[in-house]
VEXDREN-2710 file (C-alpha; in Angstrom, 1 decimal):
% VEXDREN-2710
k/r/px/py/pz
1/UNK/-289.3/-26.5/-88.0
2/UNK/-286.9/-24.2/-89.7
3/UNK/-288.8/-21.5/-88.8
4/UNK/-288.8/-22.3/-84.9
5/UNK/-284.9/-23.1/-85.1
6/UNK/-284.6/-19.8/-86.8
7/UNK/-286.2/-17.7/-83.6
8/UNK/-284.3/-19.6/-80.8
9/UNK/-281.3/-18.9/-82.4
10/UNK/-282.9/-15.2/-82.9
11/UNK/-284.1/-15.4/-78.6
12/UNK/-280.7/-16.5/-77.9
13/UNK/-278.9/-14.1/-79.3
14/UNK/-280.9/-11.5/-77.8
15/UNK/-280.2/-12.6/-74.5
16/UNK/-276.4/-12.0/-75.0
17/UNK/-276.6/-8.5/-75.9
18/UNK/-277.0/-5.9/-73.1
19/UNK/-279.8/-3.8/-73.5
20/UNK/-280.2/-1.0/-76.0
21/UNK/-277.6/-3.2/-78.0
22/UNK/-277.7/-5.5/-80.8
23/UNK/-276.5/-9.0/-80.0
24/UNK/-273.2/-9.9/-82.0
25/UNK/-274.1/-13.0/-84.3
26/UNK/-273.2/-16.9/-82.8
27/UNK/-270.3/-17.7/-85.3
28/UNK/-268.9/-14.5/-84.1
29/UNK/-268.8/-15.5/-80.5
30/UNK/-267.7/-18.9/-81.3
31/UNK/-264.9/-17.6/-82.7
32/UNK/-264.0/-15.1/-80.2
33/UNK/-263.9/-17.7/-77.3
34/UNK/-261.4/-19.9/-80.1
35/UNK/-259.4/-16.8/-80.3
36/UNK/-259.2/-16.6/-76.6
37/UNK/-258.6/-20.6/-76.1
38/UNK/-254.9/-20.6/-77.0
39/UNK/-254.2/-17.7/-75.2
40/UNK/-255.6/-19.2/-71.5
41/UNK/-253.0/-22.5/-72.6
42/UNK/-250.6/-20.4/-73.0
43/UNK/-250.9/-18.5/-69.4
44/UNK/-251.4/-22.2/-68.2
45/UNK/-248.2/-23.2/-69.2
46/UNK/-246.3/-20.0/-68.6
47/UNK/-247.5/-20.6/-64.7
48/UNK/-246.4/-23.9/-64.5
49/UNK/-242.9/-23.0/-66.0
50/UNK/-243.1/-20.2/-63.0
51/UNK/-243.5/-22.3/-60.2
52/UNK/-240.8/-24.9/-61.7
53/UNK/-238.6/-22.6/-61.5
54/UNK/-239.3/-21.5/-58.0
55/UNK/-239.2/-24.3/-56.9
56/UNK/-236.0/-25.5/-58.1
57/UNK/-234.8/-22.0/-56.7
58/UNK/-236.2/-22.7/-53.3
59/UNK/-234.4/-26.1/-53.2
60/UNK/-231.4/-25.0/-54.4
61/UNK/-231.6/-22.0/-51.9
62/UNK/-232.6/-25.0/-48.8
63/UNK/-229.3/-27.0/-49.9
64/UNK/-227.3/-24.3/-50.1
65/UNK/-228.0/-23.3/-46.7
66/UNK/-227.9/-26.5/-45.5
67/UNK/-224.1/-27.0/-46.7
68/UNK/-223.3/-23.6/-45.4
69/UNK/-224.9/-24.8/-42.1
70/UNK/-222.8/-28.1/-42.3
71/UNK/-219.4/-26.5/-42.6
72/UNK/-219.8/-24.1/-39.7
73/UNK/-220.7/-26.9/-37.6
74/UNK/-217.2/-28.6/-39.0
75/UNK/-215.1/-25.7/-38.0
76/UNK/-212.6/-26.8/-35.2
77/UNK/-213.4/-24.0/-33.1
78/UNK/-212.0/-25.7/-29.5
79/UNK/-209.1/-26.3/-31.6
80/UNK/-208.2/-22.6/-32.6
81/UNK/-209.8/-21.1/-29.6
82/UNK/-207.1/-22.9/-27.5
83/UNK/-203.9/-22.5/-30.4
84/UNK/-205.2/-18.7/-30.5
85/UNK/-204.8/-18.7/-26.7
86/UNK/-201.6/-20.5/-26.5
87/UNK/-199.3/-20.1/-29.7
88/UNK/-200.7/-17.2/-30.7
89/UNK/-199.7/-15.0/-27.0
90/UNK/-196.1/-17.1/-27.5
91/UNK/-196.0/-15.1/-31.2
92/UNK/-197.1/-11.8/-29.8
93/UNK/-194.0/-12.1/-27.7
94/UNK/-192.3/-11.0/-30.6
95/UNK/-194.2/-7.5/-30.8
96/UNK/-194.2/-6.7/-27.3
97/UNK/-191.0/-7.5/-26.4
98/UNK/-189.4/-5.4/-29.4
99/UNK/-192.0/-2.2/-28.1
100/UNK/-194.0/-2.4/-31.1
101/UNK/-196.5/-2.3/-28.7
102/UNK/-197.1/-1.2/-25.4
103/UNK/-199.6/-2.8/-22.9
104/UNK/-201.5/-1.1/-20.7
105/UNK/-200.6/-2.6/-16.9
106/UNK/-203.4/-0.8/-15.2
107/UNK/-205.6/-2.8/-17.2
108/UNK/-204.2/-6.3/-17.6
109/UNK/-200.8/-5.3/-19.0
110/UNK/-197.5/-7.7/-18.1
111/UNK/-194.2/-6.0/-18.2
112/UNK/-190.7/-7.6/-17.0
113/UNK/-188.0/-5.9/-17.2
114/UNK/-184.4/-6.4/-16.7
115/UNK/-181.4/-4.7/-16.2
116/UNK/-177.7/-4.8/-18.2
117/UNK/-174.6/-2.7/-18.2
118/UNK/-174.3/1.0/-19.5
119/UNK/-172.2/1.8/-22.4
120/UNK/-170.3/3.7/-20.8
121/UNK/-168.6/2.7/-17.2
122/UNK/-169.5/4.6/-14.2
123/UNK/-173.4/4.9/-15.7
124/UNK/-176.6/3.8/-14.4
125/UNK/-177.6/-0.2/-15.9
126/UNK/-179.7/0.4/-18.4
127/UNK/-183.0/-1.1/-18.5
128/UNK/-184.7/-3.2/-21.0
129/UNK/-187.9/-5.1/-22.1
130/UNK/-187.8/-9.2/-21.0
131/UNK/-191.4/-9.6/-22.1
132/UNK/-194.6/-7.7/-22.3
133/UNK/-198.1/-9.1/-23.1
134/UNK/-201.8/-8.6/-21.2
135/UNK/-203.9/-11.5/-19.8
136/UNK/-206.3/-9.9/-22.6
137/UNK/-204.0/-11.2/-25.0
138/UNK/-205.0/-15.0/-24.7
139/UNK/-208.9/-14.1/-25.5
140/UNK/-208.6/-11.8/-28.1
141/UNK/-206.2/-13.8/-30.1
142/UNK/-208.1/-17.0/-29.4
143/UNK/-211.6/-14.9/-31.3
144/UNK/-208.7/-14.1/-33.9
145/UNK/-207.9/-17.5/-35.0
146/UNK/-212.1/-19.3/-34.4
147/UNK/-213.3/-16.3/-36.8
148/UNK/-210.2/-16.0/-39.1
149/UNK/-209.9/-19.6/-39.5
150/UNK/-213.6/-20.3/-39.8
151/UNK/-214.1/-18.0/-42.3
152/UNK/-211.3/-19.7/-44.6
153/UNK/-212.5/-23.3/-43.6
154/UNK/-216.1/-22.1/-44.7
155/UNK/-215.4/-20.2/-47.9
156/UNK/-212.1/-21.4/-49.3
157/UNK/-211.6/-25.3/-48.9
158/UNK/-213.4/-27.9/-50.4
159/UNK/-214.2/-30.9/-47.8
160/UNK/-212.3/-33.2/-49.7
161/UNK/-209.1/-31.6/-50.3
162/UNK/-205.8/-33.0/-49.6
163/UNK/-205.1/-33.8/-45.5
164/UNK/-202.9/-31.0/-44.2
165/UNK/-200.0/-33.5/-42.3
166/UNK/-198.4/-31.8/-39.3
167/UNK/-195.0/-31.3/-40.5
168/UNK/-196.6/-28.6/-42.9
169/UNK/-198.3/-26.6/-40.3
170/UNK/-195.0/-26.7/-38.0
171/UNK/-192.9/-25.3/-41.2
172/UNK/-195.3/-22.6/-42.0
173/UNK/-195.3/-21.9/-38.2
174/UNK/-191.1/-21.8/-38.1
175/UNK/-191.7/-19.5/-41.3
176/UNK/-194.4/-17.1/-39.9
177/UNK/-192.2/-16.9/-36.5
178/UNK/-188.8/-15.9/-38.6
179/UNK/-191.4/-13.2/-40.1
180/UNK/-192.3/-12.1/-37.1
181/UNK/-188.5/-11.8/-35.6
182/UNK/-187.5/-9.8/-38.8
183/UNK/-190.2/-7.1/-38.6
184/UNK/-188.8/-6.6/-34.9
185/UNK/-185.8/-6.3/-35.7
186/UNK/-186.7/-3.3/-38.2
187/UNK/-188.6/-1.6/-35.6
188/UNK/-186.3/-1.7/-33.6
189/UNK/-183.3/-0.6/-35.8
190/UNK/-185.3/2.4/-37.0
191/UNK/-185.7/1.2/-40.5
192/UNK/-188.0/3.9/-42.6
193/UNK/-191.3/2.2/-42.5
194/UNK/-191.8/2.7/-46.7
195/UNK/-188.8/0.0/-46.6
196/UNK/-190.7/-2.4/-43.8
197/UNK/-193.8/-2.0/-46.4
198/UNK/-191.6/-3.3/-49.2
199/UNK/-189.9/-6.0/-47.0
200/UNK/-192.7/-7.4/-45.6
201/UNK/-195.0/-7.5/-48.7
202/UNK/-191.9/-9.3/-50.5
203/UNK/-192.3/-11.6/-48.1
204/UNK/-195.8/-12.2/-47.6
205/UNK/-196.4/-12.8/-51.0
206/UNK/-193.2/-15.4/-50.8
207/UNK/-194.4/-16.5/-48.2
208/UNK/-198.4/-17.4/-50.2
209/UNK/-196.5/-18.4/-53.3
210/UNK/-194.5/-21.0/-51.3
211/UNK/-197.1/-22.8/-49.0
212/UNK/-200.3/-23.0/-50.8
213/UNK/-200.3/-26.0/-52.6
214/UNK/-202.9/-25.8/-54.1
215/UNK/-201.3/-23.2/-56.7
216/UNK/-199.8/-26.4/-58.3
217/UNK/-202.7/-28.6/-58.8
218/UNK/-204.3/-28.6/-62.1
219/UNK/-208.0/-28.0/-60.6
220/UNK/-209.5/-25.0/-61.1
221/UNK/-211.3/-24.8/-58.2
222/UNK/-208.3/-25.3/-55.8
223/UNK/-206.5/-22.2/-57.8
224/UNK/-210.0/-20.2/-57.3
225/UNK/-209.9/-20.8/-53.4
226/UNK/-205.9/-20.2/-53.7
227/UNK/-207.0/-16.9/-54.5
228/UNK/-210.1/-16.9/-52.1
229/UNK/-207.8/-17.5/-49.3
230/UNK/-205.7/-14.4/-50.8
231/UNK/-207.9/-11.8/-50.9
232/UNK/-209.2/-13.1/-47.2
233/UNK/-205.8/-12.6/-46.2
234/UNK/-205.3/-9.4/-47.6
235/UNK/-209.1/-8.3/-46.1
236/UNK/-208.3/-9.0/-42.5
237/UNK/-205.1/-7.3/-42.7
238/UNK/-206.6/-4.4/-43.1
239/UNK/-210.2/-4.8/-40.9
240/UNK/-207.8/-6.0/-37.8
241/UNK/-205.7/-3.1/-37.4
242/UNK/-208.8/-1.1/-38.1
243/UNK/-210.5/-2.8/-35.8
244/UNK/-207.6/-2.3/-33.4
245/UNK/-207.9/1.3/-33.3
246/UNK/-211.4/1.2/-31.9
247/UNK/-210.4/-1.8/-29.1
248/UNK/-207.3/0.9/-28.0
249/UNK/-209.8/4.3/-28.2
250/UNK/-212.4/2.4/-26.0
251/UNK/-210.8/0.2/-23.5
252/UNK/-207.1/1.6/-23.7
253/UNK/-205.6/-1.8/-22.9
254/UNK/-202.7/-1.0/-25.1
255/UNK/-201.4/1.6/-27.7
256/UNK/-198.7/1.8/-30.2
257/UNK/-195.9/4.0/-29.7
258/UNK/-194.8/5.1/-33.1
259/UNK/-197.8/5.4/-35.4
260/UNK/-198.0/6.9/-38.5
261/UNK/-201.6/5.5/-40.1
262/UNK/-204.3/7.1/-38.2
263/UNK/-208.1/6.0/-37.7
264/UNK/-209.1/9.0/-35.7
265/UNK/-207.5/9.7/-32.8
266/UNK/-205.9/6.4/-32.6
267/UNK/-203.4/5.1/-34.8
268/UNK/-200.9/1.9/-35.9
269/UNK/-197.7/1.7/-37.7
270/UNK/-198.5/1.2/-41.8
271/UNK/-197.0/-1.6/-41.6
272/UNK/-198.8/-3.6/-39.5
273/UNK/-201.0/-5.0/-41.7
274/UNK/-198.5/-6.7/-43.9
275/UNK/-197.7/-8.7/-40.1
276/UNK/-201.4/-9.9/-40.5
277/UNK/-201.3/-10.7/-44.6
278/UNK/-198.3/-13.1/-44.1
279/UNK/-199.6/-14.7/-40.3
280/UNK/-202.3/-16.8/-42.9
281/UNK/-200.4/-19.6/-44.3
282/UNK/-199.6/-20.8/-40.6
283/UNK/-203.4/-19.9/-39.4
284/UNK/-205.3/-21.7/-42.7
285/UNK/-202.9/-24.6/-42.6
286/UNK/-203.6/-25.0/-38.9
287/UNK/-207.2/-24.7/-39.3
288/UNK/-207.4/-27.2/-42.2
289/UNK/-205.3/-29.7/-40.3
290/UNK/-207.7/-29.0/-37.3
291/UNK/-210.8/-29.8/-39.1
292/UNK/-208.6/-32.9/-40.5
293/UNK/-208.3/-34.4/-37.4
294/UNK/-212.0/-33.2/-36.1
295/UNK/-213.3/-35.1/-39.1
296/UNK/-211.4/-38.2/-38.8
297/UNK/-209.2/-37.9/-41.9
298/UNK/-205.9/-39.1/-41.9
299/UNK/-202.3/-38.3/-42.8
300/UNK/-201.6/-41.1/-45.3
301/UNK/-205.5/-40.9/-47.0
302/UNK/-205.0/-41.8/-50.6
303/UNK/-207.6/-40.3/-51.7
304/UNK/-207.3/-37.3/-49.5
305/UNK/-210.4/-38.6/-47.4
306/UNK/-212.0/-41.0/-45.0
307/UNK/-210.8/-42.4/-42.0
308/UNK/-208.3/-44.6/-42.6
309/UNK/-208.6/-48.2/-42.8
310/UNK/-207.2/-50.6/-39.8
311/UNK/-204.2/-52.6/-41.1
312/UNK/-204.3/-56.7/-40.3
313/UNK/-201.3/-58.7/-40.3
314/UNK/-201.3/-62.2/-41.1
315/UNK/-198.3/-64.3/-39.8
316/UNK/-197.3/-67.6/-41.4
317/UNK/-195.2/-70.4/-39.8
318/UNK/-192.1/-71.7/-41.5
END
């Protein structure tokens, strides 16, 4: 018996070794394939640590675009399409009628004019500018405001923020309209534009400081988006008038008369985009009362959300 046992083991180990070879002896393989045992667990488990994590990325990735999808769909985009169209041509007033800009009337330019005593008697009246705008005016501001205001809906508020009240929007919009009157008046007196620069950023940055509340609340997050809304404010006043030099060098439907910043051939006044840094408090407060009201939120919310709650009154008899 031993002596059979002895030439299977013998037979099998010859049929492991390839020919010409000697076979390697059975403890020797046995503990090869222990050797090799830990290391396939180990692969096992570093695979299934793998695919936890990509899954947890890939849902992670799904929600995220599903809240980004959620909050476009909340933008108020009627809302500011029609404010854009309508209070924003009444602000541009400002501009055209002080000549910081000059309309093209061959193409959709509006000029009206009127007529006052010379200086000096015996002289011709002297004209001057009544109001100036372009039916183009209307559309392009009403893109301004849905893009402008989406993008600080979508990217700098939190959903459950405190309700923007009406009063706040009409102060910022008294503010941004004063603003607007005072840079005129500049242009118009001839004041150096390094002096504009410095007047306007002064009170831009005021302007910030004074109405964004949420500067003053002890969450970081609102400070973050404080600051989010910031540097938005600060990007699209200088990709508008940048992007205004290619609307004027392609369609020509206005131009600027006195430009000293140049983006090719065509050019704006430098400061320009200080106009468009403090023209965001009114537009974000507007948009976040907009998407208030879209989302049913109320003024007098306690907890800054929700729809508010119908009021019953009970009467008594004496």
């Amino acid at each position: 018996m031993v002596a059979l046992k002895m030439e299977l083991v013998s037979r099998q180990s010859r049929s492991w070794a390839p020919s010409g070879l000697a076979a390697p002896p059975l403890p020797l393989l046995r503990a090869k394939q222990n050797l090799q045992r830990p290391i396939l667990v180990s692969e096992q488990i570093r695979l299934r640590e793998h695919s936890k994590q990509r899954l947890v990325i890939a849902r992670a990735t799904e929600n995220s675009q599903t809240n980004f999808t959620k909050r476009l769909r909340q933008v108020p985009a009627l809302g500011l399409a029609a404010c854009g169209a309508t209070l924003g041509t009444l602000l541009d007033l400002f501009h055209g009628r002080a000549g910081v800009l000059t309309y093209n009337v061959e193409r959709g330019g509006i000029l009206w004019e009127g007529l006052r005593d010379a200086p000096v008697i015996g002289d011709a009246p002297v004209s001057f500018v009544i109001l100036q705008t372009s039916v183009w005016v209307p559309l392009l501001l009403s893109a301004f405001y849905v893009v402008d205001g989406g993008l600080y809906l979508t990217f700098c508020r939190r959903e459950d923020e405190e309700v923007t009240k009406v009063e706040e929007v009409v102060i910022r919009l008294g503010a941004l309209g004063l603003m607007l009157m005072v840079s005129a008046i500049l242009y118009e007196n001839y004041v150096p534009y390094s002096r504009m620069r410095l007047v306007l950023l002064v009170l831009g940055l005021f302007n910030w400081v004074s109405f964004d509340k949420r500067l003053k609340t002890p969450l970081l997050t609102d400070k973050i988006n404080a600051f989010k809304a910031l540097a938005l404010s600060a990007f699209v006043g200088i990709a508008a008038p940048v992007l205004e030099t290619f609307i004027i060098g392609r369609f020509e439907l206005w131009s600027y008369p006195r430009p000293d910043f140049f983006v090719g051939a065509e050019g704006f006044p430098s400061w320009v985009p200080f106009c468009y840094f403090f023209y965001h408090p009114f537009l974000f407060s507007l948009s976040s009362y907009l998407q208030d009201r879209k989302n049913g939120r109320q003024d007098d919310d306690d907890d800054g959300g929700g729809t508010k709650a119908p009021v019953t009154s009970t009467s008594g008899t004496l």
